[in-house]
N, C-alpha and C positions, 0 to 999 in steps of 0.2 A: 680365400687365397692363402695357399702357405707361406708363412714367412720367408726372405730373406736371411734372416738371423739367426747365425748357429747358435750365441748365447742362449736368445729364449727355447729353440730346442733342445739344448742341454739343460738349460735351467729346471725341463723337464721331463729329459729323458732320463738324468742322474736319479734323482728323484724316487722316479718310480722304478730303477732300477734297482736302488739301494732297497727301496721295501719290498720288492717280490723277492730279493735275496736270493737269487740262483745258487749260490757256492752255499751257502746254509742249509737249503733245502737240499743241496745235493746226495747227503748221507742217505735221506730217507728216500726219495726217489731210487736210487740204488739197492735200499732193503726191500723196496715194492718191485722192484723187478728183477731181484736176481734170479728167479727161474724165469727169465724169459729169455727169449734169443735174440740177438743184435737186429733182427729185421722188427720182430713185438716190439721189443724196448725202444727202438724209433717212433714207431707207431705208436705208442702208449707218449713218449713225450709232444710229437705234433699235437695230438690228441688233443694234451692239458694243455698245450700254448695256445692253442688256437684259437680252445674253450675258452680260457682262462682271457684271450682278444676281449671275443666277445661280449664275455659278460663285464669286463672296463666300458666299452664301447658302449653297451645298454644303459650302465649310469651316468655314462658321461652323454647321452642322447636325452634322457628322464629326468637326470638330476634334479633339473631346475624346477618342473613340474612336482615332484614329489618334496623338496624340501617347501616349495609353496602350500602344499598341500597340509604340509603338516605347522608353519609356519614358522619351521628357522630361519634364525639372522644365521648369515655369514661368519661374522663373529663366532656366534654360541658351537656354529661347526667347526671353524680355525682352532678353537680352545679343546673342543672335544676331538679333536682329532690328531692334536700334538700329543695329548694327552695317550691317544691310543698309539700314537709313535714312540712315545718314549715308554711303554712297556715294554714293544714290540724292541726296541733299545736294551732294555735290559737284563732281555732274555738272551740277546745276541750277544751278551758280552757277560752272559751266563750267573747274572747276579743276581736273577729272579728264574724261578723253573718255567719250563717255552711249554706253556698249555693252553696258553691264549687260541690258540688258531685249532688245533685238536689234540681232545684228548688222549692218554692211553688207551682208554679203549674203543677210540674211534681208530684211531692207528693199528690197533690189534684186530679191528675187523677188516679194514683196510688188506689187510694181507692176504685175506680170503678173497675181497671181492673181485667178480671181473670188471668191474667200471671204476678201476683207480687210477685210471686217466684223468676222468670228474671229477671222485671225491675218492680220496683228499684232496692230488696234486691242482686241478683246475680248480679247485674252489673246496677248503679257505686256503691252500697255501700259496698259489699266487695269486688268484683274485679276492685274497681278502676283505678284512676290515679296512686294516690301513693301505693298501692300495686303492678300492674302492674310495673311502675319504678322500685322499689325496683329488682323483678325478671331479670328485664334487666341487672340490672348495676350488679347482682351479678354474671351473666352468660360471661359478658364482664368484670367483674376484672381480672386479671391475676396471682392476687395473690389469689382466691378462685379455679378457676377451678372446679366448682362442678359438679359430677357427676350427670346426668339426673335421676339416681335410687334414690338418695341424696335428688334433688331437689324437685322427686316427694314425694319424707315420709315429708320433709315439708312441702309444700304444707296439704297432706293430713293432717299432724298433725293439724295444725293450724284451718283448714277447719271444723275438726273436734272437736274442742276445741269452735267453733262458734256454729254448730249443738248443741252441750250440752247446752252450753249458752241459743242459742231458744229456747230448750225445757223445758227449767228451766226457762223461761221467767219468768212467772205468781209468781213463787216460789220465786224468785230473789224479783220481784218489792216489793211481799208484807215483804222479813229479812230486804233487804235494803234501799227502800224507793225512792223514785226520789232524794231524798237530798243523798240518800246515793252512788245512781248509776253518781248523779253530783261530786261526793268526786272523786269516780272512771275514769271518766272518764276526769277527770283534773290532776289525777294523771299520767294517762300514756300521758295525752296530754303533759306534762312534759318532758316527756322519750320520748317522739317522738320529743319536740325540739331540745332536746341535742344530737338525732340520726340526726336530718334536720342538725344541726350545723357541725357533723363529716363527711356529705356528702358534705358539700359545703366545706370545709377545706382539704380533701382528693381530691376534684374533681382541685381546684386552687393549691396545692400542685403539684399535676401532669402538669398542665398549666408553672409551674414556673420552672421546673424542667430542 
């Protein structure tokens, strides 16, 4: 059953909104499609959101099976995963170079491939690392327990909050400006530290307990 409660849905739609980073990712999205046409370039970004569902969807169905499998605490994931937040943090606010998710020359083949719907955009840049983490450890809190019907409106919310974003691509660059989508996109890299900081603080909190 879905929540009532918009808090816990924003608690984590924000979230995994802030780390798929739609306005971040914008630039490059728009250098993967500038030879295409307004009907491709939709189609290419349905494409990566939908993927990009998906494969949240898939860990967040497995998760708990596979971190059993391999036998992580909760914990040891909280910590390793702020951790991969607050790079992904770093990068966004341009203090560390943004290679974590692909390389340059993953990005430079990228521009040749026809499947840059997938890879890059659906996976790693919005189904990453740390969005993937994020789903895991929320699915293993035991203070969340969220429902799979739950999980999946976020998911789609979010997903679909990046779809708009693509599509607005071209609209966005020319109000805001690259100075203006760097304002933006330093501001949530921000709010993605201060979310890296409550995951490593909550994961060592459980450790010490």
């Amino acid at each position: 059953m879905i929540t009532q409660d918009p808090t816990q849905f924003l608690s984590l739609f924000i979230p995994l909104l802030i780390i798929m980073d739609p306005v971040g990712n914008l630039p490059l999205f728009l250098a993967l499609t500038a030879s295409f046409g307004i009907r491709q370039q939709l189609r290419t970004a349905a494409v990566a959101c939908g993927s990009a569902a998906l494969i949240l969807l898939l860990f967040g169905l497995t998760g708990d099976a596979i971190l059993r499998f391999f036998g992580i605490t909760l914990p040891a994931f909280q910590i390793a995963g702020g951790l991969i937040f607050f790079i992904y943090a770093l990068q966004m606010l341009n203090l560390i170079p943004a290679a974590l998710k692909s390389s340059e020359a993953e990005e430079q083949e990228s521009l040749r491939s026809e499947h840059i719907a997938l890879v890059p955009l659906a996976t790693p840049l919005l189904a990453g690392p740390g969005a993937i983490t994020a789903i895991l450890v929320w699915q293993q809190d035991p203070a969340r327990r969220i429902p799979l019907p739950e999980l999946t409106l976020v998911i789609a919310a979010a997903c679909t909050v990046v779809f708009l974003a693509f599509c607005s691509g071209r609209w966005l660059r020319q109000v805001l400006g690259l100075g203006g989508i760097g304002v933006v996109t330093r501001l949530t890299g921000l709010l993605l530290a201060v979310l890296a900081t409550q995951f490593v603080v909550d994961g060592l909190l459980a450790v010490l307990r």
